[in-house]
C-alpha positions in Angstrom: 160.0 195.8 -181.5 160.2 195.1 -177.9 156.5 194.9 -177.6 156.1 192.1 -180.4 159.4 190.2 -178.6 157.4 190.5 -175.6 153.5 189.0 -177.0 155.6 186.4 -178.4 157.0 185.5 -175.4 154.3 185.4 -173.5 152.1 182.9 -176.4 155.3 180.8 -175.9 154.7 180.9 -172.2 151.0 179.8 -172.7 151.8 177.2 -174.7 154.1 175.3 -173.1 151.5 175.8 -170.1 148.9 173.8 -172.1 151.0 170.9 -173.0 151.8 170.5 -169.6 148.4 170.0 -168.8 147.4 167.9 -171.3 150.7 165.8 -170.9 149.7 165.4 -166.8 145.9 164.6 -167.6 147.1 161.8 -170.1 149.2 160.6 -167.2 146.8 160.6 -165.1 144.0 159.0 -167.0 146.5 156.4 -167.9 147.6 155.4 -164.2 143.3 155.2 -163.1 143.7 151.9 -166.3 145.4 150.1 -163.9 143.2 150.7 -161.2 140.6 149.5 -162.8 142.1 146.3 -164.6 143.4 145.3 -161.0 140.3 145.7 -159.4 138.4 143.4 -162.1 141.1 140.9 -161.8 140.3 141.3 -158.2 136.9 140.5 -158.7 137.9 137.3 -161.1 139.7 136.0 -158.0 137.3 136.2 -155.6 134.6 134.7 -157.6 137.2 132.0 -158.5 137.5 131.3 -154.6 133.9 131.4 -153.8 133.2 128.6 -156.9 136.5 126.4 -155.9 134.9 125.2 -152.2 131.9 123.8 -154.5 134.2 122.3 -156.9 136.0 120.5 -154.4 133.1 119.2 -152.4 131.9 117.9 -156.0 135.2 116.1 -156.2 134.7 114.5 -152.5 131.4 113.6 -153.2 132.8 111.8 -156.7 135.8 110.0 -154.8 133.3 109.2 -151.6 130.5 107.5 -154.9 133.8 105.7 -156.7 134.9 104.1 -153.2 131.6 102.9 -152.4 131.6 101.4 -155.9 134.9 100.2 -155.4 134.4 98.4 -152.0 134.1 94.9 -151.4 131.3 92.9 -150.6 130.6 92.0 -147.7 131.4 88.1 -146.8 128.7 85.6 -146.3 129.0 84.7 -142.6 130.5 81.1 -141.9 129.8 78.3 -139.3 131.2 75.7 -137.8 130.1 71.8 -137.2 131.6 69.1 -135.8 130.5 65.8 -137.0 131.7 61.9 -136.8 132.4 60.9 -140.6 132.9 57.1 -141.5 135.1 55.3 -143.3 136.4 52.0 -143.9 140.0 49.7 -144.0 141.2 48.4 -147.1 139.9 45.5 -146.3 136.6 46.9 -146.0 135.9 44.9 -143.2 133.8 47.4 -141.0 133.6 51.1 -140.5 135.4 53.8 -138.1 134.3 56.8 -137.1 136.8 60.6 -137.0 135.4 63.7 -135.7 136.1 66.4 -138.7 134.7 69.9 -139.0 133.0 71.5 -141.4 132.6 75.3 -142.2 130.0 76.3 -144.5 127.6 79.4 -145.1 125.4 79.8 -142.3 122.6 81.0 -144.3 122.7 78.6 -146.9 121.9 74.6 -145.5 122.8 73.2 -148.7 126.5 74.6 -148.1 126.5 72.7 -144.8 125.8 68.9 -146.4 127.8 69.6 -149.4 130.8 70.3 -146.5 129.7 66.9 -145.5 129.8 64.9 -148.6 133.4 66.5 -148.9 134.4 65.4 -145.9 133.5 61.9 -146.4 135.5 62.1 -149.8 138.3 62.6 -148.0 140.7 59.7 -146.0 141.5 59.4 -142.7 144.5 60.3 -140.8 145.6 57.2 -139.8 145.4 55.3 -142.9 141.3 55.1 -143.0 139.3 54.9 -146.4 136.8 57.0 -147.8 134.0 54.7 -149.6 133.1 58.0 -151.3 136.5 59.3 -152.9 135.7 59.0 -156.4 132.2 59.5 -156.4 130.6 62.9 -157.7 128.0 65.4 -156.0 126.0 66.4 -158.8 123.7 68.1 -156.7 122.4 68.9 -153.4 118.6 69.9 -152.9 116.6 70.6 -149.7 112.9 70.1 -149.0 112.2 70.9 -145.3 114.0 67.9 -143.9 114.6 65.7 -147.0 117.9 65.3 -148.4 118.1 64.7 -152.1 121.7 64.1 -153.6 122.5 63.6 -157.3 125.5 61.2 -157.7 127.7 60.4 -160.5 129.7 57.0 -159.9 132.3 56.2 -162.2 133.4 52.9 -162.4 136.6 53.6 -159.3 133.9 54.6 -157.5 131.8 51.4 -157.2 132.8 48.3 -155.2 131.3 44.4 -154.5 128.3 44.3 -152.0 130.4 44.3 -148.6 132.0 47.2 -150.3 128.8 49.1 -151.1 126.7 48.7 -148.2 129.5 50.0 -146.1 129.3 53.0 -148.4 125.2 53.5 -148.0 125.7 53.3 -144.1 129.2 55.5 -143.6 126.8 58.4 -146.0 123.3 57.9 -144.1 125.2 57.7 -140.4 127.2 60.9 -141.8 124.1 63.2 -142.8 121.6 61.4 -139.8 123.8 63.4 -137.2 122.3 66.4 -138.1 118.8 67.7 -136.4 117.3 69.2 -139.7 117.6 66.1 -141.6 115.1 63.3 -141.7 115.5 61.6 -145.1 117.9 60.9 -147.6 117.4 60.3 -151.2 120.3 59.1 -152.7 119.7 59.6 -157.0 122.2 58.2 -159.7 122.3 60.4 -162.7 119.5 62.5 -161.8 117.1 59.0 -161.6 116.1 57.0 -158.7 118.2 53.5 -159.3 116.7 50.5 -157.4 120.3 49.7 -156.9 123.7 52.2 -155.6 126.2 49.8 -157.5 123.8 46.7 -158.4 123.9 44.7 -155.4 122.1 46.2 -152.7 118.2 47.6 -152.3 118.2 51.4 -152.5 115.0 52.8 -150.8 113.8 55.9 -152.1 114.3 58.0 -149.5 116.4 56.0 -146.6 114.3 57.3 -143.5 116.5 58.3 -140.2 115.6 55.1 -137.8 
């Protein structure tokens, strides 16, 4: 009786010995899992970091391409002239002379006489008239140094003969100041009129004396 007690005993004893085992080999296959997930994830990271300094130099190189897009253009260059304009009294008795200055596009000479035509649109300070006010500048073209301006003249624009031949010489001593400019052709419409306003001969061009 005492021997069986004892063998029983001692398969208890065995037992219990093996679960043990296995219970601390499941533990301890279960704590390398970890390991292993946290050293993949570790991996993820540092791949993450080594693709994230190329994804932010894409993103510069975008922003740096969308600002030169975005940037404005660069301005033409101006310059500066000062010229004597003409104009007349109300009485258009004679003409007088006021130094004005025009800005234009330097690279551009047609700028520079349309500035001039402007300015002799425009009256004096001290009460002088412009003989060109309501007349229109269809049109400025340059031919080494020939002068052609297309005019419109509405009716305001267009006086008796003292009237008009004051307005012929206040344009040609206007545009004769200037070096690069020889001629003047002065066309009505686009056509060359044998009259401005109907009273005096228009030449085709007016020649600087």
């Amino acid at each position: 009786m005492k021997r069986q007690m004892g063998a029983s005993y001692l398969l208890c004893t065995i037992l219990a010995a093996s679960l043990l085992l296995t219970a601390c080999g499941a533990k301890g296959d279960v704590s390398s899992e970890p390991d292993a997930v946290t050293a993949a994830g570790n991996e993820q990271a540092t791949n993450e970091q080594q693709a994230q300094p190329a994804q932010e130099q894409s993103e510069e190189q975008q922003e740096t391409a969308k600002s030169d897009q975005e940037a404005p253009q660069v301005t033409v260059e101006e310059a500066k002239a000062a010229v004597n304009v003409y104009y007349t009294d109300e009485e258009q008795t004679g003409l007088s002379e006021r130094t004005r200055e025009l800005v234009y596009k330097a690279s551009d000479s047609k700028s520079k006489f349309e500035a001039a035509f402007k300015a002799l649109q425009q009256d004096g300070d001290n009460g002088e008239v412009s003989l060109w006010k309501y007349a229109e500048l269809l049109r400025v073209s340059v031919d080494g140094q020939a002068v052609t301006l297309d005019i419109h003249l509405p009716d305001e624009a267009r006086f008796g003969a003292p009237g008009e031949s004051l307005a012929i010489e206040s344009l040609t001593k206007t545009f004769f100041q200037f070096d690069d400019v020889a001629s003047i052709d002065i066309l009505i419409d686009g056509e060359q009129a044998d009259s401005l306003m109907g009273h005096e001969t228009l030449d085709h061009p007016i020649v600087k004396p």
